[in-house]
N, C-alpha and C positions, 0 to 999 in steps of 0.2 A: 410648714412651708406651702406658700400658693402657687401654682404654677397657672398662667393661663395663657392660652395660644388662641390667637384670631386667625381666619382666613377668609382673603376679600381679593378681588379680580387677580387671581390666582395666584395669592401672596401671602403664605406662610409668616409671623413673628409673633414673638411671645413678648407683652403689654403688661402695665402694671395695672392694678385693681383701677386706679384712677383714669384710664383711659378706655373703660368698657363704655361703649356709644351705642344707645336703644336703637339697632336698623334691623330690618329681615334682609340685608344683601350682605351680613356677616357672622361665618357660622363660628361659634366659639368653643371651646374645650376648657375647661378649669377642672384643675387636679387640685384637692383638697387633702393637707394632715388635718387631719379632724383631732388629734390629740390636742391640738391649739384650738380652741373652741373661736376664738377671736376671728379666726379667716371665716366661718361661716358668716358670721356679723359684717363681713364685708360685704360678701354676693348676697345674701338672704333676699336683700328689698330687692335689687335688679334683676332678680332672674324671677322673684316673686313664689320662692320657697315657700311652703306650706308648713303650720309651726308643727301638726307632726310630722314631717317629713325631717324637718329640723331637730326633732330630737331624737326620728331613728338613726340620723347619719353620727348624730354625738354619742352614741352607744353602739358600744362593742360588743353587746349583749342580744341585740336585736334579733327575731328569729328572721328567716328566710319571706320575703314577703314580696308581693306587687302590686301597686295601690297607682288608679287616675286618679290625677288632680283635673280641674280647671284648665290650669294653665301647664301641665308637664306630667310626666310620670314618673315614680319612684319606683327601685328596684333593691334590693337590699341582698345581696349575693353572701353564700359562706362556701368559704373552701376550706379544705384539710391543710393547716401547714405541718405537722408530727403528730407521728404517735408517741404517747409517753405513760409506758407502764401498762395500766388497762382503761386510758383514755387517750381522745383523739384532742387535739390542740387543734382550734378554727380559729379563723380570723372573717371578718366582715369587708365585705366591698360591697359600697353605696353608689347607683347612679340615679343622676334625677336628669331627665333630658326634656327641651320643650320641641317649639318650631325651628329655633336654628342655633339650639345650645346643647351639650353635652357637659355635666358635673360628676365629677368621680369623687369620691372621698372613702379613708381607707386610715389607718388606725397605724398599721407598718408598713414597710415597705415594699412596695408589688412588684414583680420582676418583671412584668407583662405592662405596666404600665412605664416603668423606666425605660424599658426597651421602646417603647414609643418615642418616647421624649428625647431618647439620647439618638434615634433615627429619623431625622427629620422628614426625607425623602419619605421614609414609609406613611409616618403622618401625613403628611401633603397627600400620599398619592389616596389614604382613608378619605378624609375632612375635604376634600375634593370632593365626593362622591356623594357625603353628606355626612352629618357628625353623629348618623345612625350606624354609619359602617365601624367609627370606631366604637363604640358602643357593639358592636359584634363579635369585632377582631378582639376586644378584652373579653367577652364571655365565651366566646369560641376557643380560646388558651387557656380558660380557666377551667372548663370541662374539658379539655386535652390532659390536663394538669391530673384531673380526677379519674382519669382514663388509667394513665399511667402509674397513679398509685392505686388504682385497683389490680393491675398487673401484676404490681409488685408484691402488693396482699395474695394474689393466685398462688405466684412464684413460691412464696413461702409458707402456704397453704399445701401445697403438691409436695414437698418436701416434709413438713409435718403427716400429710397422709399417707406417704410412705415409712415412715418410720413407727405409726400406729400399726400399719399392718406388720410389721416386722418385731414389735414389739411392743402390744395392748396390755399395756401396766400402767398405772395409776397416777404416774409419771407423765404419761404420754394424755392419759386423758385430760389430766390439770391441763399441758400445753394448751389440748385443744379446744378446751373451757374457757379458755384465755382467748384465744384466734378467734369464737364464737362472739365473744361481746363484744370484739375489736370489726369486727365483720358487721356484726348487729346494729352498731353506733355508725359506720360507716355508712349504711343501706339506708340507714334512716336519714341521714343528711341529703345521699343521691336523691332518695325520695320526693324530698321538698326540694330539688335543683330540680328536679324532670317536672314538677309541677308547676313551677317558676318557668321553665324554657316549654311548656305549652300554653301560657298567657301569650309569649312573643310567636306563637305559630298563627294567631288567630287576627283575620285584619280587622283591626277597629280604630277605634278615633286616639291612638294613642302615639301618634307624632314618630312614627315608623314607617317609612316606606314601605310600599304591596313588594316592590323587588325584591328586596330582602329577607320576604317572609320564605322563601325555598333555604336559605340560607341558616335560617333559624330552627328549621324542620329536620336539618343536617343538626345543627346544634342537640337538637331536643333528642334525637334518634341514639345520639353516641350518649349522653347522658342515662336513656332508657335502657339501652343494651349493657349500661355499666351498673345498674339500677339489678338489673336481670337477672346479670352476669355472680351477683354479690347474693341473689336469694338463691342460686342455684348452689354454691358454697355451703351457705347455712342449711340446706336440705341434704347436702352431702357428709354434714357435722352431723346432721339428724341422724343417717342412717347408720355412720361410723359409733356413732354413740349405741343404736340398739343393735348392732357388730358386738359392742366390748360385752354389753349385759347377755347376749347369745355367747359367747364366749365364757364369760366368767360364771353364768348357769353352767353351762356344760364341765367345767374345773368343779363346779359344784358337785355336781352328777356322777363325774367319775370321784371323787374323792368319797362320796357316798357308797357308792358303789365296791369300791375298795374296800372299805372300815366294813362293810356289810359281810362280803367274803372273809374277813379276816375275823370277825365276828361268829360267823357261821362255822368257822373250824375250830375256833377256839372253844367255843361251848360241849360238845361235847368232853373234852381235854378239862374243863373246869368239874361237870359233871362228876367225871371218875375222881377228881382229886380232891374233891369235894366229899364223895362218898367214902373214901376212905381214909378222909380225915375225921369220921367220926367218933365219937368215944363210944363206940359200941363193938358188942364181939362181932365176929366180919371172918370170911373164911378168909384161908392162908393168910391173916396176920402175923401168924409165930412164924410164919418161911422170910427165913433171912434172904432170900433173892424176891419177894414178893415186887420189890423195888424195881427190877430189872422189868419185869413182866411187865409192870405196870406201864414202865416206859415204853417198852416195846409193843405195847395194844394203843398206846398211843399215838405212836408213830405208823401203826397200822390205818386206825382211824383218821389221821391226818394225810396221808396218802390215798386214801378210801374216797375223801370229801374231795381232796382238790381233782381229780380222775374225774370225779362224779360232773364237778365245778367245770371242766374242762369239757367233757362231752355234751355241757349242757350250755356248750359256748360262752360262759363265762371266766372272764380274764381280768386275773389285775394286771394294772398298767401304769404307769412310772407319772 
C-alpha cells in the first residue's frame, strides 16, 4: 500500500500518486510496502530515485548503509524486531529524502510509522517544520526501540549472572554461551546504527537542516551508549567465563589433592600386604593371629600418616 501525504500553506491531506505536482512550496511524505515492488514504479521517475537506491529499498536483505545521490539521500535503517533461538530477527527501514520530499519504505509493518499516520496533528505539527523532522521523529523511536531492548537484554543478563555465581555448572555456562552470541549479534547491528546516526551528526549538502543536527547528535549519543552499554556485557561474559575455568581448576586441584592423600596412606598399607602375600618363608607366618597384628600396624600406620598429614596442614575436603 502507498500512502502519501502533502503539505502546502498549512494544509495537511493525503493525495493519490496522480496528483503529485513538481513545486518546492510542497513538502511531501510517501510511506512505501516495498513488498509490492509496483509502488516504487510509481514514485521512481518523480522523485528521481536512483536505480541503486531502488533496488536497496526492494531488499530486505540490505545491510545498514548511507549513500548521497545528486538529487536526495538514501538511508537504509535495521532494527531488532525478536529474538528467536540463538538469532536476532531484523527488519529494514528505507528512507530516501530530497529538498521538499521524505520516502519511507519498509517490508512490514512499523509501529512508529503508523502512529504517524494514524495522528495527523502530530504529522502536521513534524512536516510543518520540514519533512527532515519526520525523518528524525522515525529514527529517533527507532533507536528508542533499540534502547529498550537493550534493557531488556541487561535485565536478563543480571539475572543469568546471578544464578552463574550461585551455581557455575555447565548448565549455567551453555546459558551464558547463548546470551554471549545473542549480545554479540546485537552489538554488531548497534554498531552500524552508531555509524549511520554519525553521517546525520555532520553538516553537508545532504538535504538536512543545520537545526536539527543537535537533535541527531542526541540520536547518535543514545545509540552509542547502547553500543557501550552491550560491549561492557560481553566483557563481563569475558570475565565470568575465566571465573568458571578459575573455579573448575581449583575442583581440579582439590580433587588432586585428595586422591594424593588417599594415595599416600594407602601405599604403605599396600606395601605390607603385599609383602606378605608372598610365597616365601616370612616370620610369624605359622601364628594364627599374625592377621590381627597385621591389621592392627595398619591401623597404626594409618593414624601415624593422617596426624603427620594433619600437622602438616594438609586436609581432605568434601
Amino acid at each position: 500500500m502507498i500512502r502519501i501525504f502533502s503539505f502546502q500553506k498549512n494544509k495537511l491531506e493525503e493525495i493519490q500518486p496522480d496528483k503529485l505536482k513538481k513545486s518546492q512550496k510542497i513538502t511531501y511524505w510517501v510511506d512505501l510496502d516495498c513488498s509490492n515492488s509496483k509502488e516504487v514504479d510509481v514514485i521512481k521517475d518523480f522523485f528521481d530515485i536512483h536505480p541503486t537506491a531502488e533496488e536497496d529499498i526492494l531488499s530486505n536483505q540490505t545491510r545498514i548503509k548511507y549513500e548521497e545521490f545528486e538529487e536526495n539521500t538514501a538511508i537504509i535503517f535495521q532494527g531488532i524486531d525478536k529474538f528467536e533461538a540463538l538469532n536476532i530477527i531484523t527488519y529494514n527501514l528505507s528512507f530516501i529524502f530530497g529538498e521538499n520530499y521524505l520516502i519511507t519504505s519498509h517490508f512490514e509493518k512499523n509501529g512508529n510509522i503508523d502512529y504517524l499516520i494514524n495522528n495527523p496533528k502530530k504529522l502536521e505539527h513534524l512536516i510543518k517544520k520540514g519533512k527532515d523532522y519526520v525523518l528524525h521523529y522515525i529514527l529517533d523511536k527507532e533507536v528508542d526501540k533499540a534502547v529498550r531492548i537493550k534493557s531488556e537484554i541487561f535485565e536478563g543478563f543480571k539475572q543469568l549472572e546471578r544464578n552463574f555465581i550461585n551455581n557455575s555448572e555447565k548448565e549455567s555456562l551453555k546459558e551464558l554461551f547463548k546470551k554471549e552470541l545473542m549480545i554479540l549479534e546485537t552489538r554488531q547491528l548497534m554498531e552500524s546504527v552508531t555509524d549511520l546516526c554519525l553521517y546525520l551528526t555532520k553538516p553537508t549538502d545532504n538535504y538536512i537542516s543545520e537545526n536539527l543536527l543537535p537533535y541527531f547528535r542526541d540520536v547518535y549519543d543514545h545509540s552509542f551508549k547502547t553500543t557501550e552499554s552491550l560491549k561492557s556485557m560481553l566483557g563481563r561474559i569475558n570475565g565470568m567465563r575465566n571465573a568458571y575455568q578459575s573455579i573448575t581448576s581449583n575442583r581440579l586441584n582439590e580433587t588432586m589433592r585428595n586422591l594424593t592423600v588417599i594415595m599416600a596412606i594407602m601405599m604403605p598399607l599396600t606395601l605390607i600386604t603385599g609383602f606378605y602375600g608372598m610365597n616365601i618363608k616370612l616370620p610369624f607366618q605359622n601364628d594364627m593371629n599374625i592377621w590381627v597384628w597385621a591389621i592392627v600396624f595398619m591401623i597404626v600406620i594409618s593414624m601415624f600418616m593422617f596426624f603427620l598429614f594433619r600437622k602438616l596442614n594438609i586436609k581432605l575436603k568434601d
